[in-house]
N, C-alpha and C positions, 0 to 999 in steps of 0.2 A: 585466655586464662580461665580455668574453671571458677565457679561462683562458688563465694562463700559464707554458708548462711549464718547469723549472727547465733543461733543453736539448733544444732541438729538432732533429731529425737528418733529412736527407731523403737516404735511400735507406736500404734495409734489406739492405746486400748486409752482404763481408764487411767492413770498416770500421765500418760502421752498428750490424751486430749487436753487436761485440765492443765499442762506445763503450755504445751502449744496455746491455747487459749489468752492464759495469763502472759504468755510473752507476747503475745501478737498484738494485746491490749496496751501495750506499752509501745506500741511501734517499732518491736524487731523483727527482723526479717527468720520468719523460723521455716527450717525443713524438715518432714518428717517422712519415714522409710518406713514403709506395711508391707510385708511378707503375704498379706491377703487382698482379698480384691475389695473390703470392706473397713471401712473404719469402725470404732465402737468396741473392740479384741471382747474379753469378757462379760463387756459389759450384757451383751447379748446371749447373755447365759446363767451369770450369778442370779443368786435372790435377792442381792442387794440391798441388807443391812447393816445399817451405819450405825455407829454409835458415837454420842459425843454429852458431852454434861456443861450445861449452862447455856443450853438453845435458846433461841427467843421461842420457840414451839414450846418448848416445856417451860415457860414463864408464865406464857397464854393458856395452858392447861393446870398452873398452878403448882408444877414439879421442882422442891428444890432443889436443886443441885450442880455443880461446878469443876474446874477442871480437878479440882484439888480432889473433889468426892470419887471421880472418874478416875483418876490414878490409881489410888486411894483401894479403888474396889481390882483393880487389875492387879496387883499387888499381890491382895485376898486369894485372888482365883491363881495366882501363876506362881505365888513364890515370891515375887520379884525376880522373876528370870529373863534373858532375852537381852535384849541392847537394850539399857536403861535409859539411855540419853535419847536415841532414837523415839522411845518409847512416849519419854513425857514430854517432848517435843511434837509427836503427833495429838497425844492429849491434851495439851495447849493450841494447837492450828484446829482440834475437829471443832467445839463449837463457831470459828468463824468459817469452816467449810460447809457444814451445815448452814448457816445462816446464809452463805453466800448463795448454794440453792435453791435458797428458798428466795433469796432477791432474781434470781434469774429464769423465775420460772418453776419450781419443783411443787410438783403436788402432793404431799406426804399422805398416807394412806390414813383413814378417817380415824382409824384404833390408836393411832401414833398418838403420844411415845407410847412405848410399851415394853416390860418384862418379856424376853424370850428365854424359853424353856429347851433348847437344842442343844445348850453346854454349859457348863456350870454360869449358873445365872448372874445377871446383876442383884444389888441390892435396891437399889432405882431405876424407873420406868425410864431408858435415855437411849432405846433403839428406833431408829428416824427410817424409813422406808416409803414409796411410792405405792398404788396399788399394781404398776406393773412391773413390780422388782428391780433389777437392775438396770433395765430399761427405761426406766421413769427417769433415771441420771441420764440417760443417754439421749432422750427425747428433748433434755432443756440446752447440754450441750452440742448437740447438733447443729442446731441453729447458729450458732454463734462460732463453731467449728466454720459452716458455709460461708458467713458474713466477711471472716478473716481473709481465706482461698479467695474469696470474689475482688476482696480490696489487695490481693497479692502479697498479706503479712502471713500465710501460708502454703507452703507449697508441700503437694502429700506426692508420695510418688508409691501409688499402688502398686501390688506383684512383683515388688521390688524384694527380695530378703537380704539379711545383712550375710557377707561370708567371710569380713576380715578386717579390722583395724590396720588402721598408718597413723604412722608418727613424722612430726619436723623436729628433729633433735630427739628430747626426752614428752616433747608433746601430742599426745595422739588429738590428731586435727584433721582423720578424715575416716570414713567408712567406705569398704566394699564391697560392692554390692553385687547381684546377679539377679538380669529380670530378664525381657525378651530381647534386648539389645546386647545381653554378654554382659561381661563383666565390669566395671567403671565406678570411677571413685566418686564420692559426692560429701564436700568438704565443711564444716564448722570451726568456728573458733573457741564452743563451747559443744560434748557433746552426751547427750542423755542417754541412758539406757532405761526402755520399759518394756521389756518384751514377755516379762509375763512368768512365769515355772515352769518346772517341765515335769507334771506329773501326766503328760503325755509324750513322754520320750521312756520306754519302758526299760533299753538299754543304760541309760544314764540315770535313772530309777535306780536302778539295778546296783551299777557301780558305787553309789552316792547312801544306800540302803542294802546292803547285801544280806539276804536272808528273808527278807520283808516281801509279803505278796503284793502286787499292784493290782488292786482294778480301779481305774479312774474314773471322775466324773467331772473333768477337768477340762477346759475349753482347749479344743482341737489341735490350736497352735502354739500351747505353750508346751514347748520342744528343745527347749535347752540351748538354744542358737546359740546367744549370748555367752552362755555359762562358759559354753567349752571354749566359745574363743575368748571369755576373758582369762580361760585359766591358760591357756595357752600363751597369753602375753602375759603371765605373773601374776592372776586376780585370784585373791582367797574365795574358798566355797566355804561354808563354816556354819553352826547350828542344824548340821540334820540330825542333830541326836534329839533334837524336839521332835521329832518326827510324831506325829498323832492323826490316826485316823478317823471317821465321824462314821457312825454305824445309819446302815440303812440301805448301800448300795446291791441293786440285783441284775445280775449280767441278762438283757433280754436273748442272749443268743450265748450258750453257756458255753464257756471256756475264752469268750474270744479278749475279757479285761475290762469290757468298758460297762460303763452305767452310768444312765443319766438322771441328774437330780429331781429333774422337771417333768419326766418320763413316767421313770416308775420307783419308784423308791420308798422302805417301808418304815412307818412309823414305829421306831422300836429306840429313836436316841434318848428318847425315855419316856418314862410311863407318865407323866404331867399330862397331856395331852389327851391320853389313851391307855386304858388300863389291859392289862393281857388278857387276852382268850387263849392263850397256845403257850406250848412251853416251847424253850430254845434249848437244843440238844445237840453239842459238837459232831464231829466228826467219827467218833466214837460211839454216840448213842447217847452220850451223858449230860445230863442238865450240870450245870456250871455253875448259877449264879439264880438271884430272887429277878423274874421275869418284871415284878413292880416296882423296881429300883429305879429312883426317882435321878438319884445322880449323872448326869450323861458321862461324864469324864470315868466314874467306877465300873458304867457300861463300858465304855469302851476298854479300859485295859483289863476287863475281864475276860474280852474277845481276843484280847490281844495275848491272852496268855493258850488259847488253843490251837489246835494244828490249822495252820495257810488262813489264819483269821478270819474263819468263816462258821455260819453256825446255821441250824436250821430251824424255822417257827412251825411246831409240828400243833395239828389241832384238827377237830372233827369239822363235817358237814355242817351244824347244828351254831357252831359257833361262828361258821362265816354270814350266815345271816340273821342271828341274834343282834337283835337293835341296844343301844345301849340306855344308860339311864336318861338321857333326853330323847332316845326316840329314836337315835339315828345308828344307823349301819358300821358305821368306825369302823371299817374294813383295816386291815393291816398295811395294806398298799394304798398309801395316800392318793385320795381322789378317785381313785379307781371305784368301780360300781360292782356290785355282786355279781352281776352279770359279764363282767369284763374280766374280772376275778377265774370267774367258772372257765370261760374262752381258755384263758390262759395256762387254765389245769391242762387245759387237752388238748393245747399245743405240745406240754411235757417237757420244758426247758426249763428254769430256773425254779417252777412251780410244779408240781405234781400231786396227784389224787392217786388213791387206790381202795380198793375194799376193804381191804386187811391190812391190819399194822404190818404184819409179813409179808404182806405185798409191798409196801410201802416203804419196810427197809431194803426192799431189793431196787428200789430203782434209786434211791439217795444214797444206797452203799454202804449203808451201817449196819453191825452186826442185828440180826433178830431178836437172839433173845435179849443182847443187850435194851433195843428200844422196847420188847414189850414191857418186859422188867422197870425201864422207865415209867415206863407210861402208867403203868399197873400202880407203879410207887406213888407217883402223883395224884391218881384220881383217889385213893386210900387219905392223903392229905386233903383234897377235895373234901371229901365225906366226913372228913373229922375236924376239920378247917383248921388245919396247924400244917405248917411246915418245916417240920424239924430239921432239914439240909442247908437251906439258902433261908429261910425268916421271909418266906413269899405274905405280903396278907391279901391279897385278891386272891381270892378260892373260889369262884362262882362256875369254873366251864369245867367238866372232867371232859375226857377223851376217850370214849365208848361206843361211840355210835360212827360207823360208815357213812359214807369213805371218806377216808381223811387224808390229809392236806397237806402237803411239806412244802415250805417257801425257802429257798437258799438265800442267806445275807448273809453281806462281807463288809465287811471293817472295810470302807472303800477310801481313796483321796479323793478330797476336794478341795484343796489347795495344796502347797507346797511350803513345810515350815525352812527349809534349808534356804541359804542365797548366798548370793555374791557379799563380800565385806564392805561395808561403805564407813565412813565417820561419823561426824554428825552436821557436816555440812552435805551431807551426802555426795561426796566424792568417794571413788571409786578407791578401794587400797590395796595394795601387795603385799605376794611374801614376805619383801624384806621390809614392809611396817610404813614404807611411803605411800605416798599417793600416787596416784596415776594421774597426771597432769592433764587435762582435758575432757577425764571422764566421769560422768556422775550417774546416779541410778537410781530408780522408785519404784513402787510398785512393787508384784511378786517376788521380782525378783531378786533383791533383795532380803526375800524370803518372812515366813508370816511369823517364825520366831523371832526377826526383829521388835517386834509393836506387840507380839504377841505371847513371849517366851516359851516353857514349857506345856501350855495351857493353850485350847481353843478359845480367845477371849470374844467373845463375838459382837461384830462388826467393827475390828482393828486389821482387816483387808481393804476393803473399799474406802473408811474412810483415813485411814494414811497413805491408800494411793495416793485418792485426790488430792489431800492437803500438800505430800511431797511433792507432786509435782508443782504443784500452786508455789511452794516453797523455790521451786527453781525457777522457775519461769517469771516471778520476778526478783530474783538476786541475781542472776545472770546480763553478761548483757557485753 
């Protein structure tokens, strides 16, 4: 008779771990199914900012604030949009999921807490991170990942992927699976879904978002497994119309979709950070919007309203190694060096150099006279320090001097707002409004307009993974 484990969890990212963990700690016998040869899914890739209000970290720094301030501000930034209950159900679990990392190990990066300025802000400093991003979660759970497998409240079965649910009666109580052995089932009495989104699945992208360009920056294997076969057995998809993308992605090999956060990616989700040297010019040739617009959320659906949401940072020689008012180089391409920058001109892919503006609309593809006529417009505002179009007030760099520079950025994903339907026991739901008996769900998949509604609320991905899993892994049993 096949074995059957007390919860079965397929995906080992972050959701997976932190459900596995919490159940194993209770002495159940859990199994978990990895499509990869690795455990850890995104966490070996996010930046890994959490947020949560009422930390013991921000007591000891003197921060006040609580879950009630933490809704409160999500509210402010989204509307109140998204799964409500879902929602303040994770803002009530983050401060003890924070706390719990920090009893297990987590070393929060030394600036913590802190105001992040990548999408519409908090009103309080209640962003928690390590100094190896998403890794730094991944380094205190590992350990304690191993401890479980070794005591055999664990069992992972790498290069396994999921390819099909079963049911006994109306209860689904096992998964199908395909690894090197073929096909075979592997059974729970309880069983979890975390496998992650799929804004790398460009087909189901596709379907789910029709009209919407993709380039992702999304972890490798979140591919939709899940999705389609829970839609296939009656599971609602629901919330892609949150769909929002986060500015800054640059395809290193153009056309091919991808771009990575950690890679290359350009300082433009807003000007907090970093003030413009270059103007951003669609597709057309035309400037759109004020390059110093502080808002990230006005940044982005302003990208979002031009052709294949993509725009170009057009700017002289002169202004990529002008240092700024503390002295440093703020290159546009975060982290990147002038010198890496330059490299990159004369590979001729997502970045380009030329002599002349009219050299330079010929290889980005916009008409000429349209970009000189920009450009000409601009540096006239430059000289008289007004900007009558967009209300730009950084006027410091014209664009005159050879050769100059065009960097292509796309409104890119980096997560996935649509998911699967859950409750608020997080159980899985159908068409017809019931549950899906056996099955429950956290993480991405899920989707980030759950916790997160219309709005990029930032760090209401990583930590209502965690916490949902944590949530299941011990009510389960």
């Amino acid at each position: 008779m096949a074995k059957t484990y007390d919860i079965l969890i397929v995906g080992a990212g972050t959701s997976g771990m932190a459900c596995a963990i919490t159940a194993a700690e209770r002495g159940l016998c859990v199994g978990v199914i990895e499509k990869s040869d690795i455990i850890g899914g995104a966490l070996h890739w996010a930046g890994g900012h959490m947020s949560a209000g009422g930390t013991r970290l921000q007591k000891r720094k003197g921060i006040e604030d609580s879950e009630e301030k933490h809704l409160e501000d999500i509210y402010r930034i989204n509307g109140k949009s998204g799964n409500l209950a879902l929602t303040e159900i994770a803002v009530k679990e983050a401060p003890k999921t924070i706390d719990w990392l920090e009893d297990i190990g987590f070393e929060f990066a030394p600036e913590c807490t802190r105001i992040i300025y990548g999408h519409i802000a908090y009103e309080t400093a209640r962003h928690h991170y390590g100094s190896e991003k998403a890794m730094s979660s991944y380094k205190v759970l590992e350990p304690l990942w191993k401890k479980f497998e070794a005591s055999g409240h664990i069992e992972c079965h790498l290069n396994t992927k999921m390819s099909g649910l079963g049911r006994t009666g109306n209860r689904f109580d096992y998964v199908l699976c395909q690894n090197e052995r073929g096909t075979q089932e592997i059974h729970g009495k309880h069983i979890v879904l975390t496998t992650g989104g799929y804004g790398s699945n460009p087909e189901f992208f596709g379907k789910k978002h029709p009209g919407i360009p993709l380039v992702s920056s999304c972890y490798p294997t979140a591919t939709a497994d899940a999705h389609q076969i829970l839609e296939e057995n009656g599971g609602v998809f629901h919330m892609g119309q949150y769909h929002l993308p986060s500015l800054g992605g640059i395809e290193k090999e153009v056309g091919d979709g991808l771009c990575n956060f950690n890679e290359a990616w350009a300082m433009v989700m807003t000007s907090v950070y970093r003030q413009p040297r270059e103007i951003y010019v669609n597709a057309n040739g035309h400037r759109f919007m004020a390059e110093d617009e502080p808002d990230a959320e006005a940044r982005e659906h302003a990208v979002m309203q031009q052709p294949n949401w993509y725009f170009w940072a057009v700017y002289e020689a002169t202004a990529r190694v002008r240092k700024d008012e503390n002295g440093n180089h703020n290159p546009v391409i975060i982290g990147w060096s002038n010198e890496a920058i330059a490299e990159e001109a004369e590979r001729g892919q997502s970045l380009v150099k030329a002599d002349t503006l009219e050299g330079l609309s010929e290889k980005i593809n916009v008409p000429k006279e349209t970009l000189t006529e920009t450009v000409a417009s601009y540096n006239t505002m430059v000289d008289k320090g007004e900007d009558p179009s967009f209300h730009r007030k950084y006027l410091k760099d014209s664009i005159s001097t050879g050769p100059f520079y065009a960097l292509k950025i796309h409104a890119s994903v980096l997560v996935t707002f649509g998911g699967m339907k859950v409750n608020d026991k997080l159980q899985l739901v159908a068409q017809n409004g019931n549950v899906m008996e056996g099955l429950y769900a956290a993480g991405e998949i899920i989707g980030l307009g759950a916790t997160s509604g219309s709005s990029f609320c930032s760090g209401m991905a990583i930590t209502p993974a965690l916490s949902f899993g944590r949530i299941l892994g011990r009510s389960l049993s």
